[in-house]
C-alpha positions as a printed NumPy array, in Angstrom:
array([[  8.323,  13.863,   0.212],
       [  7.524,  17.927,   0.078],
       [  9.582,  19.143,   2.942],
       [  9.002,  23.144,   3.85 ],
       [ 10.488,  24.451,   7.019],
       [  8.447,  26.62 ,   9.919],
       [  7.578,  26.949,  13.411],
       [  4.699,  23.504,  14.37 ],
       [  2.623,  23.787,  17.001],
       [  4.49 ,  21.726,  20.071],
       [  2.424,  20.434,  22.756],
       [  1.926,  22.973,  25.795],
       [  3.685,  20.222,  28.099],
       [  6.542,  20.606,  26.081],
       [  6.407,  24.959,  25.845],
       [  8.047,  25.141,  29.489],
       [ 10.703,  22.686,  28.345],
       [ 11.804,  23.69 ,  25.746],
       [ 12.827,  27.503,  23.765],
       [ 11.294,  27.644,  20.499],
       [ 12.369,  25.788,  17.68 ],
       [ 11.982,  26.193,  13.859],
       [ 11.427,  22.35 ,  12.27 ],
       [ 10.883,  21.405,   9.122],
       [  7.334,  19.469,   8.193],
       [  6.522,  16.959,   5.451],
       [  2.79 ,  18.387,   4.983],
       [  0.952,  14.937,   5.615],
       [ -2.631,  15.627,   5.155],
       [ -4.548,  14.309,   7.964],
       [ -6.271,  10.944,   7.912],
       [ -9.506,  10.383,   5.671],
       [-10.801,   7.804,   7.562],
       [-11.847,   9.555,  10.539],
       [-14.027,   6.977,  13.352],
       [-15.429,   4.816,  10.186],
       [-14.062,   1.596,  11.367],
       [-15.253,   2.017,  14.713],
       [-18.77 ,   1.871,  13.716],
       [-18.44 ,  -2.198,  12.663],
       [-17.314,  -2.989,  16.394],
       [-20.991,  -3.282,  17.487],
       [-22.139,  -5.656,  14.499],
       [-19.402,  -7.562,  13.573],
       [-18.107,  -9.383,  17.293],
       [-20.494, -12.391,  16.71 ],
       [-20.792, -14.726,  13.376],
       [-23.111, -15.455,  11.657],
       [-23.454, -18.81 ,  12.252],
       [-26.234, -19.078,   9.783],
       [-23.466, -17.935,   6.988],
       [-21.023, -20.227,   8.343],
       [-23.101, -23.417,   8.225],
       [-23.724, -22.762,   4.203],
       [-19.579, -21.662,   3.994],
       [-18.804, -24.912,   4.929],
       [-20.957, -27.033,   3.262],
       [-20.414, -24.887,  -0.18 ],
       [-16.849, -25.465,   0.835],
       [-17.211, -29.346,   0.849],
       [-19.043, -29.494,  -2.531],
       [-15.81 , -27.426,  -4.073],
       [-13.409, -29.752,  -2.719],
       [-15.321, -32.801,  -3.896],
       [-14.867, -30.964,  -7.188],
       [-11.209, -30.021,  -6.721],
       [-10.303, -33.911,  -5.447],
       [-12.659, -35.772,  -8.054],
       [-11.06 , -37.705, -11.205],
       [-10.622, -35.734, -14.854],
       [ -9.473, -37.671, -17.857],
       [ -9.337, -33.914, -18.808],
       [ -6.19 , -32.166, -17.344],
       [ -7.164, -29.036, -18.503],
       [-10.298, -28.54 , -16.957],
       [ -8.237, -29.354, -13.764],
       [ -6.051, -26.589, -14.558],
       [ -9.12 , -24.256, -15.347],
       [-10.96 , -24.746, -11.55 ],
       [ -7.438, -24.227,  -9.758],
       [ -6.768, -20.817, -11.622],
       [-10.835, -20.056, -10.796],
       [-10.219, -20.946,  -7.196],
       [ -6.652, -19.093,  -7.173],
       [ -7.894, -15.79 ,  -8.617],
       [-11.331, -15.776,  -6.271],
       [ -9.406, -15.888,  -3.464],
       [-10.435, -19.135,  -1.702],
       [ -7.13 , -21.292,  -2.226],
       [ -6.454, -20.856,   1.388],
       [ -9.096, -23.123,   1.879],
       [ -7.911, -25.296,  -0.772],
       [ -3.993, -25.716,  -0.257],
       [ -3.099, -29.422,   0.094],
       [ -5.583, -30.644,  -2.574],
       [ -4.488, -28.162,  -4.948],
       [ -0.801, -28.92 ,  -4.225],
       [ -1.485, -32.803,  -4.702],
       [ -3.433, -32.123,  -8.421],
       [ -0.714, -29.675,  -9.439],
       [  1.577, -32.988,  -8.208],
       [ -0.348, -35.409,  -9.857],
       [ -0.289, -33.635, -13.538],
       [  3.54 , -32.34 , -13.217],
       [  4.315, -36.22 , -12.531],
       [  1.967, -37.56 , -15.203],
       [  3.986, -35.711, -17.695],
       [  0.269, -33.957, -18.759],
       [  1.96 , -32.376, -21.621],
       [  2.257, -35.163, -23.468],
       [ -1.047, -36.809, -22.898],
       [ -3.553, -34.387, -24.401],
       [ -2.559, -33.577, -27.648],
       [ -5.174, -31.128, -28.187],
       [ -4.595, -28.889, -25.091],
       [ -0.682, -29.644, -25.84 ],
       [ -1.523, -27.426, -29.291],
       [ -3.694, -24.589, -27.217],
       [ -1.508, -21.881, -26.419],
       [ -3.859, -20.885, -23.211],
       [ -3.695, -24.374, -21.682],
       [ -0.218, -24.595, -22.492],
       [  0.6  , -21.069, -20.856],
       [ -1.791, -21.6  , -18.063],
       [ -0.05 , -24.728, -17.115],
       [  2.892, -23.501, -17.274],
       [  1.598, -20.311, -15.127],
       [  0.028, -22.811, -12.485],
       [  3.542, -25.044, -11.778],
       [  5.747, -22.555, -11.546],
       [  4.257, -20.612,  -9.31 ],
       [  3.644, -23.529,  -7.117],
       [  7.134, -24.359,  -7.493],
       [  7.28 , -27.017,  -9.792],
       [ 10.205, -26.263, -12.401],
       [  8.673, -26.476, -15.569],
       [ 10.931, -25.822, -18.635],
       [ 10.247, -22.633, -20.621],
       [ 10.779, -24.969, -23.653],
       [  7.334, -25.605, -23.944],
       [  6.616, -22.26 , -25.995],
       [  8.842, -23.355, -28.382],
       [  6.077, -24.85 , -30.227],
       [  4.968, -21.126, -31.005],
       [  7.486, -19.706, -32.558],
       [  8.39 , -19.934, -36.123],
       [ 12.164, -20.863, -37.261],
       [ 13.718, -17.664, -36.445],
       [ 11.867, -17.703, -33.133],
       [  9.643, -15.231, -33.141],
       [  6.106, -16.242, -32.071],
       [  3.991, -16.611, -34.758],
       [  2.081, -14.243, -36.009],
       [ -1.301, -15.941, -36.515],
       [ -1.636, -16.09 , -32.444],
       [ -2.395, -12.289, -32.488],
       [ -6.335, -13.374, -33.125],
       [ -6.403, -15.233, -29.809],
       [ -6.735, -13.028, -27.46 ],
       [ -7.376, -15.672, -24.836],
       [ -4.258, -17.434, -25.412],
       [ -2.439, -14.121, -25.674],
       [ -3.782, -13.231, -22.288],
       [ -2.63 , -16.443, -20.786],
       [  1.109, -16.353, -22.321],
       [  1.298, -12.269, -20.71 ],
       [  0.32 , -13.965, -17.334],
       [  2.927, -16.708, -17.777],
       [  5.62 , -14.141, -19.157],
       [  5.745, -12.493, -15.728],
       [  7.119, -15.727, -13.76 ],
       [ 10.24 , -15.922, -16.145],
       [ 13.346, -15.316, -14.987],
       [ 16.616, -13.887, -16.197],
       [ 18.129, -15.718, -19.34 ],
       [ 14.372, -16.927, -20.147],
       [ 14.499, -15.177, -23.405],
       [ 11.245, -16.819, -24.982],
       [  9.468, -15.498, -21.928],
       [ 10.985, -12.257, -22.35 ],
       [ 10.067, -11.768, -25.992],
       [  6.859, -13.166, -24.927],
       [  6.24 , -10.054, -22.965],
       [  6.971,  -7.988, -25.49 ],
       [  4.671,  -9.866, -28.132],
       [  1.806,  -9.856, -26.314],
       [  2.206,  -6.401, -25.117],
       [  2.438,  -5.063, -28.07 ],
       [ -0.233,  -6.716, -29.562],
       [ -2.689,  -6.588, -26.943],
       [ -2.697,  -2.94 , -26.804],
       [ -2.954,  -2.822, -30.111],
       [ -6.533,  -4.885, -30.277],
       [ -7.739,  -3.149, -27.447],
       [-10.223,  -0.927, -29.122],
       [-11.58 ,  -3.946, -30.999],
       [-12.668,  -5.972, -28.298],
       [-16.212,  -6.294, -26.602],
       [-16.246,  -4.528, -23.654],
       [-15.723,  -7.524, -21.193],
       [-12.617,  -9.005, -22.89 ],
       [-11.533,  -5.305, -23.166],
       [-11.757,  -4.563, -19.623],
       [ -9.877,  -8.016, -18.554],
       [ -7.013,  -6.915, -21.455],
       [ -6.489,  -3.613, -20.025],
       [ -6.462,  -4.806, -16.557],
       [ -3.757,  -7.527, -17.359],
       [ -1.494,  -4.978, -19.184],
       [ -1.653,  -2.33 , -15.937],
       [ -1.208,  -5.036, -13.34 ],
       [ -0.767,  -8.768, -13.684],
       [ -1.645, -11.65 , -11.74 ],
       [  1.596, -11.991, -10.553],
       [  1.978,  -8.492,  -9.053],
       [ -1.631,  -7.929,  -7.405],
       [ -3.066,  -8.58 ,  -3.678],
       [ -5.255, -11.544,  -3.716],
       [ -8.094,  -9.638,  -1.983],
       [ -8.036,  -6.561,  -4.469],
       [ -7.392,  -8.701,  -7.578],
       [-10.636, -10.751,  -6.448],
       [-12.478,  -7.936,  -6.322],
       [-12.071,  -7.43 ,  -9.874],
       [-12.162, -11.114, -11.144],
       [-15.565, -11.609,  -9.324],
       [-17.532,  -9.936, -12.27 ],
       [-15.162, -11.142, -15.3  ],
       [-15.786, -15.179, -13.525],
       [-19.552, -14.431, -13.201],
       [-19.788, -12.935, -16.703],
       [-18.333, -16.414, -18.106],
       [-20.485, -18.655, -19.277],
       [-18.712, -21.839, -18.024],
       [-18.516, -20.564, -14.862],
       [-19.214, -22.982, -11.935],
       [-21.964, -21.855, -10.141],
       [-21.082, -23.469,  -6.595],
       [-17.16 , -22.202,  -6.798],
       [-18.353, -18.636,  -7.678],
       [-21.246, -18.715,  -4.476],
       [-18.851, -19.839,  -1.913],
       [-16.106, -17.443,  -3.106],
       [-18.537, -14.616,  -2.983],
       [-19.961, -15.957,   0.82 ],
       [-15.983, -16.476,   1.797],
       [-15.281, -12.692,   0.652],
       [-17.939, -11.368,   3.003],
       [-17.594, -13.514,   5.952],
       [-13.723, -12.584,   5.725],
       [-14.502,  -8.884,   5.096],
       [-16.723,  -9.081,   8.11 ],
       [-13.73 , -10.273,   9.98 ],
       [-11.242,  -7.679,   8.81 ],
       [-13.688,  -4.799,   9.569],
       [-13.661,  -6.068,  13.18 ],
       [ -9.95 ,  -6.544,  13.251],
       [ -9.468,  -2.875,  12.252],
       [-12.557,  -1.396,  14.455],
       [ -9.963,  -2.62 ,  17.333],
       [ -6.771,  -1.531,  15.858],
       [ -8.32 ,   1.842,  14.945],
       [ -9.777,   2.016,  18.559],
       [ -5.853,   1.492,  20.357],
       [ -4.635,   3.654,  17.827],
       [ -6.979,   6.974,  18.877],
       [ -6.125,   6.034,  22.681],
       [ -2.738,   6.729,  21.871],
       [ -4.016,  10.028,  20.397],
       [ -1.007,  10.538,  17.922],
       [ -3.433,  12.877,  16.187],
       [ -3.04 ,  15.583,  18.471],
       [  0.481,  14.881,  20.247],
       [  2.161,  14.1  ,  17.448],
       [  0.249,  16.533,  14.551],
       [  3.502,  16.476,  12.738],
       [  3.349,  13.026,  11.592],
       [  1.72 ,  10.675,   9.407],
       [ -1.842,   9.016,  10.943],
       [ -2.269,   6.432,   8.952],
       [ -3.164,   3.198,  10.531],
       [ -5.88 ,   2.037,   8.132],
       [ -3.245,   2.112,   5.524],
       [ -1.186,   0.294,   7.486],
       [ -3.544,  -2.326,   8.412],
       [ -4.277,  -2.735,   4.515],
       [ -0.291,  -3.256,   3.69 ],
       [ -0.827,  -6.018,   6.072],
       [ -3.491,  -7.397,   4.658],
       [ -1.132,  -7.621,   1.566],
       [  1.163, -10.067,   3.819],
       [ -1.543, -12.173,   5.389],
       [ -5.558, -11.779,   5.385],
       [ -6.361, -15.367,   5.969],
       [ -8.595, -15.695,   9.041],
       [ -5.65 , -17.649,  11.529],
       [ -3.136, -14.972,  11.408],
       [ -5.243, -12.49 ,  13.099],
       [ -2.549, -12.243,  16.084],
       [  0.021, -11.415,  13.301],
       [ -1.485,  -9.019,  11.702],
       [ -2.449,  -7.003,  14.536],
       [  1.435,  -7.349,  15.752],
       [  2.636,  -6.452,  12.576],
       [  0.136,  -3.695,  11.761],
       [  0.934,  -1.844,  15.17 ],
       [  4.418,  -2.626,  14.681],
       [  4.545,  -0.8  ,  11.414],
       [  2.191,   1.575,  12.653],
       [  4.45 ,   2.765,  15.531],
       [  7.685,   2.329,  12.587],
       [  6.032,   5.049,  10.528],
       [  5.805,   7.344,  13.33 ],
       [  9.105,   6.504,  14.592],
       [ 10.415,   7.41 ,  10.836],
       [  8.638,  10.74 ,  10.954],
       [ 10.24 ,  11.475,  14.172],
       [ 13.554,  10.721,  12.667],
       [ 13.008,  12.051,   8.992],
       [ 10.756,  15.44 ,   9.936],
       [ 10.381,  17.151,  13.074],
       [ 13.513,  15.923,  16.088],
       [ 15.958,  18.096,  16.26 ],
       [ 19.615,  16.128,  16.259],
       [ 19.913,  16.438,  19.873],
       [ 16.894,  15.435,  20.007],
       [ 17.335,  12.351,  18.146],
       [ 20.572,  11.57 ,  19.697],
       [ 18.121,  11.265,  23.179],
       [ 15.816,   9.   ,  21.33 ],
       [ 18.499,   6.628,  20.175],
       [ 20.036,   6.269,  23.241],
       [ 16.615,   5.378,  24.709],
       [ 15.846,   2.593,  21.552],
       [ 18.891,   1.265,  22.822],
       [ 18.133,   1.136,  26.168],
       [ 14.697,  -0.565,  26.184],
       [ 13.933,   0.003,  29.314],
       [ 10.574,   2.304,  30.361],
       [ 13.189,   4.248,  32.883],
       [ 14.823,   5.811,  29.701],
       [ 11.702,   7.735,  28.851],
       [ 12.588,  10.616,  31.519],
       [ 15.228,  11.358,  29.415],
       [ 12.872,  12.383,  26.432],
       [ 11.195,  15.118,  25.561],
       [  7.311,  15.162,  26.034],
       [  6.443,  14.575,  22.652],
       [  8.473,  11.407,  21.896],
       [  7.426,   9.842,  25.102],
       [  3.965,   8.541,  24.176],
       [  5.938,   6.683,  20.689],
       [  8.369,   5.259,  23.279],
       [  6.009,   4.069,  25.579],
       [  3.861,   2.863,  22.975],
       [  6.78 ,   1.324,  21.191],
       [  7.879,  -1.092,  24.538],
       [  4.079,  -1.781,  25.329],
       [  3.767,  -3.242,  21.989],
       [  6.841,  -5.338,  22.373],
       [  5.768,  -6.173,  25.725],
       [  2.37 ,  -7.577,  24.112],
       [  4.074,  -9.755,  21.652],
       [  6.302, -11.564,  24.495],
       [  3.272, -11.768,  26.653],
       [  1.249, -13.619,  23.471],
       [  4.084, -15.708,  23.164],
       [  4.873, -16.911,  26.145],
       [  0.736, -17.25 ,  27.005],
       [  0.96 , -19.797,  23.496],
       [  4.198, -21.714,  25.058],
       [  6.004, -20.857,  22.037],
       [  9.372, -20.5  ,  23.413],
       [ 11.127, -20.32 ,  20.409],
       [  8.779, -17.796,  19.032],
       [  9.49 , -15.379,  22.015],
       [ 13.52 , -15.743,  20.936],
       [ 12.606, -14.646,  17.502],
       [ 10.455, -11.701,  19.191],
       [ 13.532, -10.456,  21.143],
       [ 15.109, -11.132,  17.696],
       [ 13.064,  -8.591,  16.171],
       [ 13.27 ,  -6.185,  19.008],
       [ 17.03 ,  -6.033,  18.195],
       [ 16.025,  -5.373,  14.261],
       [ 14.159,  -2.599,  15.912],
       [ 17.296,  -1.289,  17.197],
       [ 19.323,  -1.508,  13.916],
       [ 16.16 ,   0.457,  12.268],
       [ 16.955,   3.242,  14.567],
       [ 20.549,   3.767,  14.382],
       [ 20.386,   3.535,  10.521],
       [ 17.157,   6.002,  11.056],
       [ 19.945,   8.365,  13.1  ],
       [ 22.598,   8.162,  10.358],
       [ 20.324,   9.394,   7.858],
       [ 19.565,  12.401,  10.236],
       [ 22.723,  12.943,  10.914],
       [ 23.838,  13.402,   7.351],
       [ 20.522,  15.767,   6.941],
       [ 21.404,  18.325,   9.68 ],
       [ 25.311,  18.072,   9.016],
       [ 24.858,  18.612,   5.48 ],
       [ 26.39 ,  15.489,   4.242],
       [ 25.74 ,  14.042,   0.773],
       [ 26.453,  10.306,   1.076],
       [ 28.242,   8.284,  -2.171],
       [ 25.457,   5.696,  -3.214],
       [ 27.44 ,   3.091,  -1.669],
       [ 27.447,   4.742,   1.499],
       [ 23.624,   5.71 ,   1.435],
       [ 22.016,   2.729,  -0.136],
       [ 24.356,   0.517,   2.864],
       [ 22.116,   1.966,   5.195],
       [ 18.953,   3.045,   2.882],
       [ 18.139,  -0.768,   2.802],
       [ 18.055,  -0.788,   6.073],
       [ 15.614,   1.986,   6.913],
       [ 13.134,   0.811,   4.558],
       [ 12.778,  -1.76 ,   7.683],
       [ 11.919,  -4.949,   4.937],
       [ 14.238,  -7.07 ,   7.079],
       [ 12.445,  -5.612,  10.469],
       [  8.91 ,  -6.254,   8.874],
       [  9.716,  -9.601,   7.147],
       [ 11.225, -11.211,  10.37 ],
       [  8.229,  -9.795,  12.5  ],
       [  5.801, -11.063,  10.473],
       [  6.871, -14.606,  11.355],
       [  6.191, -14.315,  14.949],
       [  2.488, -14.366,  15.216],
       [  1.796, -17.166,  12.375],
       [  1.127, -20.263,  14.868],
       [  2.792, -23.554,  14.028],
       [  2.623, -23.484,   9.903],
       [  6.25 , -21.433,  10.895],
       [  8.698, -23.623,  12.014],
       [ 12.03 , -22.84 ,  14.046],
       [ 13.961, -23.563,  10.437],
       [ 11.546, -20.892,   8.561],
       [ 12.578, -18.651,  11.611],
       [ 16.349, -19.255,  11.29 ],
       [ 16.426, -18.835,   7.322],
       [ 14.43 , -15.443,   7.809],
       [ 16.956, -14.024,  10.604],
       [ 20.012, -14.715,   8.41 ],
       [ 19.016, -11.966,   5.647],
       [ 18.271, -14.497,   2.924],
       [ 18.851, -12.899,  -0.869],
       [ 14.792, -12.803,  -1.339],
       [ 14.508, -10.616,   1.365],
       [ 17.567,  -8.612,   0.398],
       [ 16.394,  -8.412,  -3.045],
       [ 12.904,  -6.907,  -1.934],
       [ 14.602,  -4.509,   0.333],
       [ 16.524,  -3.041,  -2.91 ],
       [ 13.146,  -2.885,  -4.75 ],
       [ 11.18 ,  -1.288,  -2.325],
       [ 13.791,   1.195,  -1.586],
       [ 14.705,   2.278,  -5.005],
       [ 10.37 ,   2.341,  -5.995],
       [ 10.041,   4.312,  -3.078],
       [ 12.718,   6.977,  -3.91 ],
       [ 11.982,   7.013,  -7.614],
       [  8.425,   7.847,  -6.472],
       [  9.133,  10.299,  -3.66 ],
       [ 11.905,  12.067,  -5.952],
       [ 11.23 ,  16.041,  -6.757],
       [ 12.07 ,  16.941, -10.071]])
């Protein structure tokens, strides 16, 4: 973050109030989007039934397809990776679980001799289990090495297999080291056919190597696998129609969603009351989408989207423009929680804190309207993460306007915490429905090492890439 220090425009209901003051800004450029996503309000409230009819009944020919006997376990394995990486598994998720079930239990790898000798199939499979959970051995790459176990070198003309074995690198995990100099083989030796290839393979090659499977958003990384799956001969024809119907229908759906987020968010009019800070709500809305975007967690997303909405501006607030006495008021406020404490605050922090308890306030009042009891525990739950957010959000201004350079120990102690994974990951749970049980609740509130683990990745990514040389 650029930070450059001058006189911003404050509010004129804040001018009486207040002497003038000399704060620093972070230069956010204002929002691209403009009123865009208001525009699909009008069109996009009622469905098209029309659409929905064929949906379903394309949906009902795939599953027949997905369910239906195969003496061929690879061709299995082939229409659950198509599904998968078009996006429609959602649809898909107990049938796909019981063939994954059915060919881990068979012991598949020793029924087809000729897919056990394709180093695709074999990596695919292995790609497919794993990531569902299954713990398949990385032993069964062994076959591909030679006797000092490297992999041989005659698998550098398949590019197809190659491919496959990157994918299935990326799920390996530490002390895997066949999957580890997997990733370097087929690094090294995709790049270096790159400029060999047709054009189609090239494009999927060099798409692999800059993001895999593993590491993409289902929505963005079926965007792209659209055209490679249509350009495929084999493709299946019914799979690729409904995938390409769902993908509208469900865009359709998210343009609504954010035509109503984007209309609350210019009511609040951060824009001009807040000018120093970031407006960014269709961003936010998208990093949600990364969490959820299947149609039943509409309620959570728009929770969590104004929730980290509302976080972002609270962080500017913190990180940019409050002075420390300021801030010291706007702790003391967080803490509070009560609408009474907003006299206290100067005018420009009052429409965040108001904002801030409404928002809360709408999450109980879903809650309790869906009887979900337990749910509204874990909402108060996350009201107190709120509160932690805050006063970590304080230490790091304090340190700022003292002058205070923190050990690491000291800074990445509370560092993890403003990154606000633990906030986000535990209020993401709330609005799910009934697929989250009081257990998944429990696990998530005790700071399980997954969620610690991201919180130490997304910190360090996001100082690495903020860092001024």
């Amino acid at each position: 973050m650029e930070l450059s220090t001058h006189a911003l425009p404050i509010p004129d209901s804040t001018k009486n109030m207040l002497p003038t003051i000399t704060r620093r800004s972070a230069n956010y450029h204002p929002t691209i989007w403009g009123d865009h996503f208001l525009a699909y309000a009008s069109h996009a409230v009622e469905v098209d039934v029309k659409m929905g009819q064929q949906l379903q009944q394309q949906k009902e020919e795939v599953r027949k397809m997905l369910v239906a006997a195969n003496d061929q376990p690879s061709q299995k394995l082939n229409f659950i990776d198509a599904i998968q990486r078009l996006g429609v598994s959602y649809h898909f998720e107990s049938e796909i679980e019981t063939a994954l079930q059915h060919i881990h239990e068979t012991d598949y790898d020793h029924h087809d001799d000729k897919a056990n000798d394709d180093l695709y199939t074999v990596a695919l499979l292995f790609r497919l289990l794993r990531q569902q959970g299954y713990p398949i051995s990385c032993d069964v790459f062994n076959k591909f090495t030679d006797d000092n176990g490297k992999f041989r070198e005659s698998l550098i003309g398949d590019v197809r297999g190659m491919l496959s074995l990157h994918e299935a690198a990326h799920l390996r995990v530490r002390g895997e080291d066949i999957l580890d100099k997997a990733l370097s083989f087929t690094i090294t030796h995709l790049e270096s056919v790159v400029p060999n290839l047709s054009n189609l393979v090239q494009e999927q090659v060099i798409h692999a190597l800059n993001q895999p499977i593993h590491k993409g958003l289902t929505r963005l990384e079926a965007t792209h696998y659209f055209f490679f799956y249509e350009q495929d001969d084999s493709h299946n024809k019914v799979l690729l129609n409904f995938a390409k119907l769902d993908f509208n229908l469900l865009q359709k759906m998210h343009q609504w969603e954010l035509s109503e987020i984007t209309r609350w968010w210019k009511e609040l009019d951060f824009a001009k009351k807040m000018p120093f800070a970031r407006d960014r709500i269709v961003e936010c809305y998208f990093w949600i989408l990364g969490v959820y975007f299947e149609p039943q967690y509409l309620l959570a997303r728009r929770m969590l989207t104004k929730v980290i909405a509302l976080t972002s501006i609270i962080d500017d607030i913190y990180d940019v423009y409050g002075t420390l006495e300021e801030l010291v008021l706007f702790t003391d406020a967080i803490e509070r929680w009560e609408i009474s404490a907003i006299d206290q605050l100067p005018e420009y922090m009052k429409p965040c804190y108001q904002a801030l308890l409404d928002v809360y306030n709408m999450i109980d009042e879903e809650m309790t309207r869906k009887g979900r009891s337990y749910r509204l525990h874990y909402a108060k739950f996350a009201v107190s993460l709120m509160k932690i957010l805050v006063r970590a959000y304080f230490e790091e201004a304090k340190w700022f306007h003292q002058g205070y350079v923190p050990s690491i120990e000291e800074y990445m102690r509370v560092a993890l915490v403003t990154c606000a994974y633990t906030m986000l990951t535990t209020t993401s749970f709330v609005g799910m429905g009934e697929v989250v049980s009081k257990e998944a609740f429990d696990w998530v509130s005790s700071d399980p090492l997954t969620v610690q683990a991201s919180s130490v990745v997304c910190r360090l990514m996001d100082d690495i890439v903020s860092h001024k040389n």
